[in-house]
N, C-alpha and C positions, 0 to 999 in steps of 0.2 A: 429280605429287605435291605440288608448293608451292604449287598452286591448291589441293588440298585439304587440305594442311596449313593454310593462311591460315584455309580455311574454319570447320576443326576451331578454332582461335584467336577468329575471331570469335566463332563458338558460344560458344566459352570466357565469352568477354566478356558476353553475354547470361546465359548459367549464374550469373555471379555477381553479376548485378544480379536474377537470379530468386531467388537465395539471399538477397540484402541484404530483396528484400522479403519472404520468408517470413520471414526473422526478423523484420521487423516483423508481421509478422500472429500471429507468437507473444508478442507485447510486451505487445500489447494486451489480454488475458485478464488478465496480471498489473499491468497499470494499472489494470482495471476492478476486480479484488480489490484493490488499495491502495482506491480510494475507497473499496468496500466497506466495507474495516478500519478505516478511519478514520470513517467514518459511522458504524460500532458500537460504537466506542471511545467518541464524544461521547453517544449515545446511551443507551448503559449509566450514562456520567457522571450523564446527567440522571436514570434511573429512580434511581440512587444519591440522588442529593442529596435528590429528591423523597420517596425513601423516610425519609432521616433526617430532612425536615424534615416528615414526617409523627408520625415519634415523637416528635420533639423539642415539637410541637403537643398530642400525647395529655399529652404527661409535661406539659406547661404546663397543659392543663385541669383535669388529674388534680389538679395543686398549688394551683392555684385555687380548686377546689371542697373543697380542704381545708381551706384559708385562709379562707374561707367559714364552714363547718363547727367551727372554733376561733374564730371570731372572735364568733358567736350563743353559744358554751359561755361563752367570757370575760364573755358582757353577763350571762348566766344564771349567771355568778357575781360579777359585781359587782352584781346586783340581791340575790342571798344574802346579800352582807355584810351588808345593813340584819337581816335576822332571825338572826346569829347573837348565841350568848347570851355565850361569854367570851371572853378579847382572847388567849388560847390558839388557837381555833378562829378568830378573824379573820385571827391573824396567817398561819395556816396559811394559809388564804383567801385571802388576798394574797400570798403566797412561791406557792401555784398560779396566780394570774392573772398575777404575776408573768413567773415559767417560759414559761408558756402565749403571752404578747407576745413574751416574746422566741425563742420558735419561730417565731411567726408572722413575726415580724422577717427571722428566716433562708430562712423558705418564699418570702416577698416577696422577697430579695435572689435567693435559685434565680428565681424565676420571672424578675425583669428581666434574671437571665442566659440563662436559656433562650430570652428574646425577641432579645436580642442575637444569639444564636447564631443563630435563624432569621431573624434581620435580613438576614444575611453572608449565609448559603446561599440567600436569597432571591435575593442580588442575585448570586451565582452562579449559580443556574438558571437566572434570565432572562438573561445574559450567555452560559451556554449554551444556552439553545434559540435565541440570535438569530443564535449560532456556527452551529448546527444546520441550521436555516435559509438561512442562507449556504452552508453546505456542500452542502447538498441543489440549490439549487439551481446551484451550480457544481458538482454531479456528475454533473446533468443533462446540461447542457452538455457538459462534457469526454465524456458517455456516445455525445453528438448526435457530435459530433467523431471518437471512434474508432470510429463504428459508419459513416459515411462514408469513414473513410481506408482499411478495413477491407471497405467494397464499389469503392472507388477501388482501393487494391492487389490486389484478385482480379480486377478487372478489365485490370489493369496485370500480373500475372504470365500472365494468361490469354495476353492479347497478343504478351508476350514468350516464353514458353512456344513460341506458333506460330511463330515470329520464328527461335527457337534448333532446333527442328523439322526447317521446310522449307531450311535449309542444313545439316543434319545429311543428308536425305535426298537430298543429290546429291555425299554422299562415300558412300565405299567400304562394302560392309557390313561387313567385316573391320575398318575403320577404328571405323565407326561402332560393334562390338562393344565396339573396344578403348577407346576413348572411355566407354561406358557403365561398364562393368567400374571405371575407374581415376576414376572422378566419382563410385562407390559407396564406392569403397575410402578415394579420397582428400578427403573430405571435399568434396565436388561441384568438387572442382580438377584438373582432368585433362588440360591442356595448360596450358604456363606459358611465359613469354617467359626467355631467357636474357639478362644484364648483366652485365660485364664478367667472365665465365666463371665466375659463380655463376648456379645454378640460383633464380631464384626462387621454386619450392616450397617448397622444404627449403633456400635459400640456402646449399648445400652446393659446393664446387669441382668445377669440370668440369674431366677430364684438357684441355692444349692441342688437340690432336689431334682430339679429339673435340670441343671447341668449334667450332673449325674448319669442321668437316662442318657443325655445325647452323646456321652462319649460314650456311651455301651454301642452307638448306631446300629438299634435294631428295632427302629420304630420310626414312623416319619414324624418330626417334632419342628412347629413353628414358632418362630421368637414370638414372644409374647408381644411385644413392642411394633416391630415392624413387618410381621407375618413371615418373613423369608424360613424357605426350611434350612434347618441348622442341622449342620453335619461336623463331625470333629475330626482332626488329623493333627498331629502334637507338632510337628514341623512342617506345617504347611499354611 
């Protein structure tokens, strides 16, 4: 029985380097969705800015060509003043060209503010596509890397998988039943080493008595607490 309680322990020992690397093989879906998210994040950034700095473009021509369009009315009315007849109707004539400069005044101060504003987002979009850029091509990368560690560790549970196997298959099938049964239940933990009369499964107390018995390991013995079989090894 202590040959194959040991054996059952070793197993142990394989089971949970088979469990360390599937949970890494679960990691990596959710690393490859981070880059993901982050790639879409920057990316949406940019069709953002690009978008406003495409309005901000329409509204600046738009202003332009009005500025334009006041600007040919103001000459077609200061060539007017020479043919008007009284200084009634000049003066009006000039309270309109008036007016009229100083709109055009305000449309010129919008427009060099609208040029400011896509000065900035200018230099924010190219700031972000070169983020972009960067990113893309370190998500390459990091993609090269878990798509490697990812045929490394199938390759690496495969092996050990056979490993925990063929010393499963030269214990008991009774053993081997009980062993399956309590690595479903208990979270792929199904034989645990005892330390100073605590189980470390459940680091619950063992009666003395019954400590006792499982450092002789010559009997299958379950923790009274969390059922796992308990095996002793004083440095392990």
């Amino acid at each position: 029985m202590e040959h194959e309680l040991e054996t059952l322990f070793e197993a142990q020992k394989i089971e949970t380097l088979i469990m360390e690397g599937e949970q890494k093989l679960l990691q990596a879906p959710k690393r490859l969705k981070q880059m993901e998210g982050e790639l879409l994040a920057v990316r949406q950034k940019i069709d953002k800015e690009s978008e406003i700095i495409d309005e901000l473009e329409k509204e600046r021509r738009k202003k332009e060509k009005e500025l334009e369009v006041e600007k040919d009315r103001i000459k077609k009315l200061e060539v007017k003043l020479c043919d008007v007849k009284t200084n009634k109707e000049y003066q009006a004539l000039l309270k309109e060209i008036e007016a009229a400069k100083g709109a055009n005044d305000r449309t010129e101060e919008d427009i060099l503010v609208l040029m400011d504003k896509v000065e900035d987002l200018r230099k924010d979009y190219d700031s972000s596509s070169v983020h972009l850029e960067d990113l893309e091509k370190d998500s390459e990368t990091e993609r090269t890397v878990i798509n490697k560690e990812i045929k490394s560790m199938d390759a690496i549970i495969a092996k050990l998988t056979q490993e925990r196997d063929n010393l499963l298959s030269v214990v008991s099938e009774n053993l081997r039943n009980i062993y399956g049964i309590l690595r479903e239940k208990r979270g792929g933990v199904a034989v645990t080493n005892i330390r100073n009369g605590v189980c470390q499964g459940c680091n619950m107390n063992i009666p003395p008595q019954l400590f006792i018995e499982v450092t002789k390991n010559k009997s299958l013995i379950q923790c009274p607490s969390c059922n796992r079989i308990l095996f002793f090894r004083e440095n392990d």
